[in-house]
C-alpha positions as CSV (number, residue, x, y, z in Angstrom):
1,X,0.0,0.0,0.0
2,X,1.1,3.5,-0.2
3,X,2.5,5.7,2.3
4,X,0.0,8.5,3.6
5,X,1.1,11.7,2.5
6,X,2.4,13.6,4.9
7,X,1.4,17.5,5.1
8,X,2.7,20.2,7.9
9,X,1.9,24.1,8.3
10,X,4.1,26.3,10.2
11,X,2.1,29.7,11.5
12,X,5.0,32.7,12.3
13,X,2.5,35.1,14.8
14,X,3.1,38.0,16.6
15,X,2.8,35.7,20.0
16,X,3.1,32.2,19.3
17,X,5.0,29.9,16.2
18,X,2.7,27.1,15.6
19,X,3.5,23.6,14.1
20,X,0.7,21.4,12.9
21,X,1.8,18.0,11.6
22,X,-0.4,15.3,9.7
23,X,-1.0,12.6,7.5
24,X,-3.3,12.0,4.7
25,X,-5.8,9.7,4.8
26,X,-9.2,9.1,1.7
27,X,-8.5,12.7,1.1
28,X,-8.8,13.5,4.9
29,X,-6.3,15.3,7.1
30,X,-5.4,13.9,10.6
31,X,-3.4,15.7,13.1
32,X,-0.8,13.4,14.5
33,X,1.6,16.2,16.0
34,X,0.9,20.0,17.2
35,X,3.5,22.3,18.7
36,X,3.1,26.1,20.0
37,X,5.9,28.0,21.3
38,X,5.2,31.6,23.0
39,X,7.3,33.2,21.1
40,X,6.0,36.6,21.4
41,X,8.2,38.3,18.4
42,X,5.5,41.4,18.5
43,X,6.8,42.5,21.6
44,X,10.2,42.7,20.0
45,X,10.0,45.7,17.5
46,X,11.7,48.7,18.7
47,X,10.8,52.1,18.0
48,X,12.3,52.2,14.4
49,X,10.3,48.9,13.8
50,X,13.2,46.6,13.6
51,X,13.3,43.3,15.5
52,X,15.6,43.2,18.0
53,X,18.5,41.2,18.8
54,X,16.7,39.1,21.2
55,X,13.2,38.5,19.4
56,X,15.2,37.3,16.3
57,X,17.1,34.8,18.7
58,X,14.0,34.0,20.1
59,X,12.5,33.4,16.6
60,X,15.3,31.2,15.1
61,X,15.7,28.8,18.2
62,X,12.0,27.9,18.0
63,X,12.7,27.7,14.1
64,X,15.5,25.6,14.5
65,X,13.3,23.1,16.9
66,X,10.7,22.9,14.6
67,X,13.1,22.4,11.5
68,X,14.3,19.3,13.8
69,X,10.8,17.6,13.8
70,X,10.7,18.5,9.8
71,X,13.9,16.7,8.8
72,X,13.3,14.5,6.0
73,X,9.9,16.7,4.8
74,X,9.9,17.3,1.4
75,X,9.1,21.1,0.2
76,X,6.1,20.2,-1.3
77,X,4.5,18.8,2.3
78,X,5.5,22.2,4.2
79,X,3.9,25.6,4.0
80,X,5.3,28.3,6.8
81,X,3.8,31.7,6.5
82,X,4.4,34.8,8.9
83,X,2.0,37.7,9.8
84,X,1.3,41.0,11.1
85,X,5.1,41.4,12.9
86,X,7.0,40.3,10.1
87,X,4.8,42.8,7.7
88,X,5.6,45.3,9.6
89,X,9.7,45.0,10.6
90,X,12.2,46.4,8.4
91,X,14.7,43.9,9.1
92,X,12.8,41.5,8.1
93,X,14.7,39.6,5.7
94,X,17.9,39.8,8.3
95,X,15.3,37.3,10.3
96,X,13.8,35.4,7.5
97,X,17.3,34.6,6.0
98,X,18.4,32.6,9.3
99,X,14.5,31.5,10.1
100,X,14.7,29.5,6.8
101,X,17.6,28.5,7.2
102,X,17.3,27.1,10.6
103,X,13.4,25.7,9.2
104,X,14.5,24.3,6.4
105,X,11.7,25.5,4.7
106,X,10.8,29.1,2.7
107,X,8.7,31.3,5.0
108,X,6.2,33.2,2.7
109,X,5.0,36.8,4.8
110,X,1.5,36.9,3.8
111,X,-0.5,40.0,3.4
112,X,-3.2,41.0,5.9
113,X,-6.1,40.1,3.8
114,X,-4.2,36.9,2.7
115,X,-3.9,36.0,6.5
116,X,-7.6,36.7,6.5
117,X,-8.7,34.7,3.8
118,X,-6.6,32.0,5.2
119,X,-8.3,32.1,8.2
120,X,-11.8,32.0,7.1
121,X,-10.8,29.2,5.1
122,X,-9.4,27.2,8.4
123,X,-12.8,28.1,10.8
124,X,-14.7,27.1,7.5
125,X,-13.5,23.6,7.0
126,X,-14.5,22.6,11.0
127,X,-18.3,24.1,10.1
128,X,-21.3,22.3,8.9
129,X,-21.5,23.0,5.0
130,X,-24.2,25.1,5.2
131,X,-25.7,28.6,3.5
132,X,-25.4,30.7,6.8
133,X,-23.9,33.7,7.2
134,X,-20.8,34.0,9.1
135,X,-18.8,37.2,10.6
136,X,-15.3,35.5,11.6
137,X,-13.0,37.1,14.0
138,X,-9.5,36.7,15.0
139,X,-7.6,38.9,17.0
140,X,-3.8,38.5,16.9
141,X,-0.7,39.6,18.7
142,X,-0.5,42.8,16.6
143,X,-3.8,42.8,14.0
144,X,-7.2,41.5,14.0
145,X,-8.8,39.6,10.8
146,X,-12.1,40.1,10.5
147,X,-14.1,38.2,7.5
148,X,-17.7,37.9,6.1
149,X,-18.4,35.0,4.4
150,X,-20.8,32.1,3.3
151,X,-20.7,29.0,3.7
152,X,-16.7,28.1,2.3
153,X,-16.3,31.2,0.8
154,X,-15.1,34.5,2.4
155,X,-17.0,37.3,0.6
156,X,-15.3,40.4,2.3
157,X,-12.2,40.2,4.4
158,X,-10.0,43.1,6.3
159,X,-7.4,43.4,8.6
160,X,-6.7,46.0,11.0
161,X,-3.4,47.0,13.1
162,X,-4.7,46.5,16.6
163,X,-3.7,43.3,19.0
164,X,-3.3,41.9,22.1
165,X,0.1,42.5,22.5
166,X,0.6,46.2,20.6
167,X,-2.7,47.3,23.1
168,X,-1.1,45.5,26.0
169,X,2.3,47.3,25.3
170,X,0.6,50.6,25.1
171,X,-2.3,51.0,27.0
172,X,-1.3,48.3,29.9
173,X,2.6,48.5,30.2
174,X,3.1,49.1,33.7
175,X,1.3,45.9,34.4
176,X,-1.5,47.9,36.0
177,X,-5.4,47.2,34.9
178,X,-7.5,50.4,36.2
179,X,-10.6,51.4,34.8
180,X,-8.9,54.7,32.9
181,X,-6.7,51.8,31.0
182,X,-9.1,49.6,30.1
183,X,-11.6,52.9,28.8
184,X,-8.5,54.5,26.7
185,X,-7.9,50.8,25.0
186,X,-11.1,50.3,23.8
187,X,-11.7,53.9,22.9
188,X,-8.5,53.5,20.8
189,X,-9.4,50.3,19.4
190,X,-12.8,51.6,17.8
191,X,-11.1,54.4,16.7
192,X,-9.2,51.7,14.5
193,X,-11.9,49.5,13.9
194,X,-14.8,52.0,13.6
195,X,-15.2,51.2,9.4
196,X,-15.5,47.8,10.2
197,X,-18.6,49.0,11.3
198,X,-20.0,49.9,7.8
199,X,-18.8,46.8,6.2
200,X,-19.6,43.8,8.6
201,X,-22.9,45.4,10.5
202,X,-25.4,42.9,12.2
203,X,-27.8,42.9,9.2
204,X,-24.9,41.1,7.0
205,X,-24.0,38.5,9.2
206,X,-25.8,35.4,10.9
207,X,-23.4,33.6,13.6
208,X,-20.2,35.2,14.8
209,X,-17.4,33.2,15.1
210,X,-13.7,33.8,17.4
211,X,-10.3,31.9,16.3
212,X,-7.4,31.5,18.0
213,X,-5.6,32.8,21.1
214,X,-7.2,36.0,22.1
215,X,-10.8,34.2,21.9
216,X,-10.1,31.3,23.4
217,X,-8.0,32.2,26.5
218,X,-10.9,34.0,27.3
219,X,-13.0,31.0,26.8
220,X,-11.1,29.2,29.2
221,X,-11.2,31.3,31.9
222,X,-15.2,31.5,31.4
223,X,-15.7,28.0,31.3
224,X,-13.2,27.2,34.5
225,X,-15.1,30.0,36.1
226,X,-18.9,27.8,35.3
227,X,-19.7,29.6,32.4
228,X,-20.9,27.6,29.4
229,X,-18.6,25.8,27.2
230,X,-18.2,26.9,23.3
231,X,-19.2,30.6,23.2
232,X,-18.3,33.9,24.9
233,X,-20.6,36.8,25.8
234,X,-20.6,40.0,26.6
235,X,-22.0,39.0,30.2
236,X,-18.8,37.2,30.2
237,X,-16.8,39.8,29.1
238,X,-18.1,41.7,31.7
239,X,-17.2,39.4,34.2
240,X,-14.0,38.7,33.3
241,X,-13.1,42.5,33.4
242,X,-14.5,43.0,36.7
243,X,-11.9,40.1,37.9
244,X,-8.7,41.7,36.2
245,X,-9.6,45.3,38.0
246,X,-10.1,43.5,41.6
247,X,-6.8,41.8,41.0
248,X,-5.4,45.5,40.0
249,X,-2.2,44.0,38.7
250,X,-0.2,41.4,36.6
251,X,1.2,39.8,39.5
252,X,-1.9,39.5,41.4
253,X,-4.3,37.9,38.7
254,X,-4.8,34.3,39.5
255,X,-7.6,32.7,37.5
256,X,-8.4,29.0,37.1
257,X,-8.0,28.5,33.2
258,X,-5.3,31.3,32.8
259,X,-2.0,30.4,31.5
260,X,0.9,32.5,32.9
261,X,2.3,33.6,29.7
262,X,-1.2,35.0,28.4
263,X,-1.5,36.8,31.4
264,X,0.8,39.8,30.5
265,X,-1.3,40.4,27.1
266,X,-4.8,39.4,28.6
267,X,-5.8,43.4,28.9
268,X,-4.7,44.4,25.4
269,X,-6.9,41.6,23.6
270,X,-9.5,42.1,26.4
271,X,-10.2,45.8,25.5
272,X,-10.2,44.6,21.4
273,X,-12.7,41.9,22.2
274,X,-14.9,44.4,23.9
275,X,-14.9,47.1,21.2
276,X,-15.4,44.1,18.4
277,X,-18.4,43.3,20.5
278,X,-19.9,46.9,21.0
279,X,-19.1,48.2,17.9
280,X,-20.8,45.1,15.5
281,X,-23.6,44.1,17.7
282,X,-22.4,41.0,19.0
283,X,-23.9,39.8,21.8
284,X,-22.9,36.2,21.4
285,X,-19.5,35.0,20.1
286,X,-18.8,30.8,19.1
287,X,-15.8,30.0,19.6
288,X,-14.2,28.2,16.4
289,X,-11.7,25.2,16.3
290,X,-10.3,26.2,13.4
291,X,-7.4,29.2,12.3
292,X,-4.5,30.3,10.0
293,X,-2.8,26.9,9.6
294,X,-6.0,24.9,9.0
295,X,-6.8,27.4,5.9
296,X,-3.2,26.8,4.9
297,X,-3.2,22.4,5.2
298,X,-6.7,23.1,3.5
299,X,-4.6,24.5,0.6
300,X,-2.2,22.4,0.6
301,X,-4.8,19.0,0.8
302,X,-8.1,19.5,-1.0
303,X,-7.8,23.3,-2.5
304,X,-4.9,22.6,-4.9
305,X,-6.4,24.0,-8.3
306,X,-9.0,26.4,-6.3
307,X,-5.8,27.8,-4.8
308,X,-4.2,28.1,-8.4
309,X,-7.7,29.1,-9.7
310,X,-7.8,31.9,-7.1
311,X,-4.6,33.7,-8.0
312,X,-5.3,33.9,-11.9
313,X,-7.8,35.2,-10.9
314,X,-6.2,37.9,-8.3
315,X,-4.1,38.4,-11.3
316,X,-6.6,39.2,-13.8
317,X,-8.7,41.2,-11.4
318,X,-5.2,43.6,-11.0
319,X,-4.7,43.6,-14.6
320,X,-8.1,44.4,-15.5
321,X,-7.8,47.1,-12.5
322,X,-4.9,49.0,-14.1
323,X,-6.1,48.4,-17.5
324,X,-3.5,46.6,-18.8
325,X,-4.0,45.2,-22.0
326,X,-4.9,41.2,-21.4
327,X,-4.7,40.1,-25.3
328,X,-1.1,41.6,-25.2
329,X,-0.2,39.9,-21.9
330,X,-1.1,36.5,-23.0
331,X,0.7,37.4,-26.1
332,X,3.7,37.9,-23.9
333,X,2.9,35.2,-21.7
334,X,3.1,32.6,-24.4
335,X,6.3,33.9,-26.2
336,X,8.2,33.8,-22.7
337,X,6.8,29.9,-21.9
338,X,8.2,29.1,-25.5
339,X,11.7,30.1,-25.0
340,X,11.8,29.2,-21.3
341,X,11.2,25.9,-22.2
342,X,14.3,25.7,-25.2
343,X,16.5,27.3,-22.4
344,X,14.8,24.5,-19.4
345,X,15.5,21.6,-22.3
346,X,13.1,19.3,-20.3
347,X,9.4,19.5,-18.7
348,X,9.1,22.9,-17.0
349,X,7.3,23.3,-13.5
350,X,3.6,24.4,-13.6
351,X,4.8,27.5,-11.0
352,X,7.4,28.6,-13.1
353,X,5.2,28.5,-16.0
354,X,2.4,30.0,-13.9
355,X,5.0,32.8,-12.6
356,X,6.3,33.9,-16.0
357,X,2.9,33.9,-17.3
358,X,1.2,36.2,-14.6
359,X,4.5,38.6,-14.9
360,X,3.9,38.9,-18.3
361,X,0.0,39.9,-17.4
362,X,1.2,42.4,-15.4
363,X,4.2,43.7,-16.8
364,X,2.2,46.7,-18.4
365,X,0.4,47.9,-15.3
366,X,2.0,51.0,-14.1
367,X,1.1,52.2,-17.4
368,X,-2.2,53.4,-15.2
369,X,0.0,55.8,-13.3
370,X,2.2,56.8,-16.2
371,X,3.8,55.8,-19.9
372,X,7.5,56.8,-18.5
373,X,8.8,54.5,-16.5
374,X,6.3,52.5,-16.5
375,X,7.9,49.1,-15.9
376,X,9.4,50.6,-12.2
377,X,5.2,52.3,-11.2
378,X,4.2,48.3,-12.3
379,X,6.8,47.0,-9.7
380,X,5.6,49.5,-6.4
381,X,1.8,48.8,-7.7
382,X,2.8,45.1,-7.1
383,X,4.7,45.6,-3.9
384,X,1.9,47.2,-2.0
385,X,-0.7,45.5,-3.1
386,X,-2.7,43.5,-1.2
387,X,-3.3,40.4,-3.8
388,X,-5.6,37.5,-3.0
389,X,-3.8,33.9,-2.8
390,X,-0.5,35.5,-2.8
391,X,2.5,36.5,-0.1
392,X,4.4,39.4,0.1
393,X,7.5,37.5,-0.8
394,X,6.0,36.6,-4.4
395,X,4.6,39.7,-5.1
396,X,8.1,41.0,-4.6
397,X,9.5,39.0,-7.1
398,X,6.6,39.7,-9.4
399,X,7.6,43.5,-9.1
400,X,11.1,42.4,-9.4
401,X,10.6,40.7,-13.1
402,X,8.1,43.9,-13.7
403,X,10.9,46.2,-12.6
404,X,13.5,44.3,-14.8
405,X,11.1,43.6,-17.8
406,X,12.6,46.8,-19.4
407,X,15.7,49.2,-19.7
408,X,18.7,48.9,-17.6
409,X,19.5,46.3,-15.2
410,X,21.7,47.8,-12.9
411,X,18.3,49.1,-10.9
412,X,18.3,45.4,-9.9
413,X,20.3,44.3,-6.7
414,X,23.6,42.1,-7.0
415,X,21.7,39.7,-4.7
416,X,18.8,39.1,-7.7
417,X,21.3,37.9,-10.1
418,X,22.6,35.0,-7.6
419,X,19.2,33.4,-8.1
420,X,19.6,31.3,-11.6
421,X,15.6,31.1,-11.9
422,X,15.3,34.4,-11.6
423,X,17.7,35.4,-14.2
424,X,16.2,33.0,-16.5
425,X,13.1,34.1,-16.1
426,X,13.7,37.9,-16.5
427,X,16.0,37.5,-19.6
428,X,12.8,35.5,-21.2
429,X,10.1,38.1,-20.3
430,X,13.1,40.7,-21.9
431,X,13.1,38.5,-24.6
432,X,9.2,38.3,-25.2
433,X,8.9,41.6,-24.5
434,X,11.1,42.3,-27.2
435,X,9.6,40.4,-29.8
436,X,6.2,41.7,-28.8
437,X,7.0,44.7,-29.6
438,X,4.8,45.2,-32.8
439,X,1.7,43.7,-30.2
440,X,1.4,41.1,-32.5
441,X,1.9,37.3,-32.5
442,X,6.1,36.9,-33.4
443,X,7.3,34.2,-35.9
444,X,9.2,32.4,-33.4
445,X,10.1,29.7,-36.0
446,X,14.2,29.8,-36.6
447,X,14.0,31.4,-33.0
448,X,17.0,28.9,-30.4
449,X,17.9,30.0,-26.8
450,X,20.0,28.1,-24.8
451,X,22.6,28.0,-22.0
452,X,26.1,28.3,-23.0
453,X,27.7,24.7,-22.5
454,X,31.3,25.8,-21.4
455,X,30.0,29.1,-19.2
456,X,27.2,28.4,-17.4
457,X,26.7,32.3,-16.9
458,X,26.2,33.2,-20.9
459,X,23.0,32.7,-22.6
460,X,23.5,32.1,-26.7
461,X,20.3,33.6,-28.3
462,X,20.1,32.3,-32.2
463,X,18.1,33.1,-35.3
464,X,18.9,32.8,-39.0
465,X,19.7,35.6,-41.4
466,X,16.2,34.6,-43.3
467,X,14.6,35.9,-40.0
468,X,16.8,38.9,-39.0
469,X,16.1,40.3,-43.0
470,X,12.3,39.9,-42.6
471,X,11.7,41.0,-39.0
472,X,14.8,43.6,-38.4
473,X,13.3,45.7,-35.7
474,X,13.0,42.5,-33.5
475,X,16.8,41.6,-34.9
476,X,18.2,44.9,-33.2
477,X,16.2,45.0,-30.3
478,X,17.3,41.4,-29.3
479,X,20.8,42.4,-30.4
480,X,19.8,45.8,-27.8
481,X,19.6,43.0,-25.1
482,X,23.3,41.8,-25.1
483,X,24.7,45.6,-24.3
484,X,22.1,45.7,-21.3
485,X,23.1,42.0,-20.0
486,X,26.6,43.3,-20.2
487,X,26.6,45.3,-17.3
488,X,25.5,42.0,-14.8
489,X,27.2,39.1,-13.7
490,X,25.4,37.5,-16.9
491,X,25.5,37.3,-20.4
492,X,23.9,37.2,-23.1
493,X,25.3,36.1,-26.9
494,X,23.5,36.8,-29.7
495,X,24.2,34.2,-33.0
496,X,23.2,34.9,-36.3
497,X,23.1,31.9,-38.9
């Protein structure tokens, strides 16, 4: 018989790293191994946003524990994503150089709304498949999701910058809960989350539902303290304030169903859950078993070509958004395939293929914002985007191939050209780019490209003479592209038969 497939997500929050580990079963998932580390990396952002020295250490040794347990994992069965912290550090890739390193694995930083949609996607799967109406909420160290969807589908999804432990930090740092604290924190945190107001009122929404650690720390303490099992209310709420201002302090909080490291953040997500509950209507809140890495194992096991489906779409939609031309994109796309497979000389992977195909979609898009340098308003449309299905990471190197589709290539970093897919996959989109330039279908017959056998750092382009003397625009602007390769740690060689 076959092995089960083995499948593992890896959730990077602003307070706890999360392993889930599991094998696959008749198209089922089954937890076999779950590991959560209090990390709390979202206390560890100094005042010019940078991770400090000791978060990062505290990061990578928890990294380095789970990359232990995921020895002998192949790429394909792992799937680590980081959130809110990580979005927001500037040294971020100082960490994420080391974290996958020590992991073993890449570590995609997703987007808010990609976190969100995630996340809708985990509490989803756990639910009945039914037609009801569901407001999902999740408040994090240092954001809170909040979704609107039906059934499996997530219909409207935001995140906001507002948490358990950036309220905490700011609102409860001395360690002190009085009644002034506790007012300030939730008048701050509607202040935030007051246009959530407009877009998820009671009216739009049937159930509410409450993942992951915020929600269900307070749902322990209610149910140690006799309070019904599965839901929170605002009677509970209530309650449960009332018991952090007797106690008057950090060190004096004992409650049954507490653990001691959510203590110091219990006041920050507190206040958040309080607003979130004033501010929507919510009277009653179920707590859901699902979260982040659920939605990301769901993606992983049964949403394979939905996933794929979902970002072409994300990609048309931002096409269409910009008005880039999607006839001449495909164009593009199609020319770039053809000579990335001569150059691959074997079977090319359906992401590469997928990745050169939605560059080329979206290689024209900062024409929206302006003809001149275009190619470089294309690359900081892509970088700040929020784009469904995709992380931050890829949309980078989306902006990177956008950014590098055209004109010089010193605006690229040395670092860029160390990465052989990358360079391959820029010089084709040059290439098609090139031989698109009429915005018409190219003869590509008589049209070689191949790695140089004795320097594996020189590309050999070739056509024949017939071809250069019926289509010489093309012929100069490819011969254009050697004198712009030249100034890289690649080249490129241009042969005419």
């Amino acid at each position: 018989m076959q092995k089960p497939k083995r499948l593992a997500a890896v959730d990077l929050g602003s307070n706890s790293f999360r392993l889930e580990i599991g094998r696959i079963e008749h198209g089922q998932f089954y937890r076999s191994e779950y590991l959560k580390e209090t990390v709390r990396q979202g206390n560890g952002l100094d005042d010019n946003r940078n991770l400090t020295d000791q978060a990062m250490q505290r990061g990578w040794d928890c990294l380095a524990r789970f990359g232990e347990r995921l020895a002998g994992f192949d790429e394909s069965e792992v799937r680590a994503v980081a959130t809110q912290t990580l979005r927001e550090a500037r040294n971020r890739d100082a960490f994420l150089a080391t974290g996958m390193q020590n992991l073993g694995f890449p570590i995609d930083v997703i987007s808010g709304r990609e976190e969100a949609r995630l996340i809708y996607q985990g509490v989803a799967q756990a639910l009945p498949r039914t037609q009801e109406r569901r407001l999902v909420i999740d408040i994090g160290g240092r954001s809170t999701e909040i979704i609107l969807g039906t059934g499996r589908e997530p219909l409207q999804m935001e995140s906001y910058r507002v948490g358990s432990i950036a309220w905490s930090m700011r609102y409860f740092a001395d360690s002190q809960f009085t009644k002034r604290a506790f007012q300030m924190a939730e008048i701050a945190a509607k202040a935030v989350l007051d246009e959530a107001l407009s877009l998820y009122a009671p009216d739009q929404w049937d159930v509410a539902y409450g993942s992951a650690g915020t929600i269900n720390a307070v749902g322990d303490v209610l149910v140690a303290a006799g309070w019904p099992a599965g839901s929170v209310t605002r009677e509970g709420l209530d309650w449960l304030q009332g018991k952090l201002l007797a106690a008057q302090s950090i060190d004096k909080l004992h409650l049954a169903g507490m653990r001691d490291d959510r203590k110091p953040i219990i006041g920050g997500g507190l206040s958040v859950l309080r607003a979130l509950f004033e501010l929507l209507g919510i009277e009653r809140l179920e707590q859901a078993t699902g979260g982040l890495r659920h939605g990301l194992l769901q993606d992983m096991l049964g949403a394979s070509q939905q996933y794929a489906d979902l970002r072409d779409h994300s990609v048309a939609r931002l096409a269409a958004k910009f008005g880039a031309d999607p006839i001449h994109g495909q164009r593009v796309g199609r020319v770039a395939n053809a000579l990335f497979q001569q150059l691959a000389q074997g079977e090319v992977d359906e992401r590469v293929r997928r990745k050169l195909t939605w560059a080329a979609q979206l290689h024209e898009i900062g024409s929206h914002v302006s003809h001149s340098d275009y190619h470089k308003h294309g690359a900081y449309i892509l970088e700040n985007s929020d784009t469904m299905g995709f992380a931050l990471t890829e949309l980078q190197k989306l902006g990177l191939l956008v950014l590098g589709h055209r004109g010089k290539l010193r605006k690229l970093v040395a670092a860029d050209f160390e990465d052989r897919l990358f360079v391959q996959q820029l010089l084709v989109l040059r290439l098609a780019v090139a031989l698109c330039h009429a915005r018409r279908d190219p003869e590509l017959a008589g049209i070689g490209l191949r790695q140089d056998s004795k320097n594996a750092r020189q590309f050999v382009l070739s056509f024949d003479s017939d071809w250069a003397r019926a289509f010489p625009q093309s012929a100069y602007l490819l011969n254009e592209q050697c004198v712009a390769w030249q100034k890289t740690p690649w080249s490129l060689r241009v042969v005419e038969d």
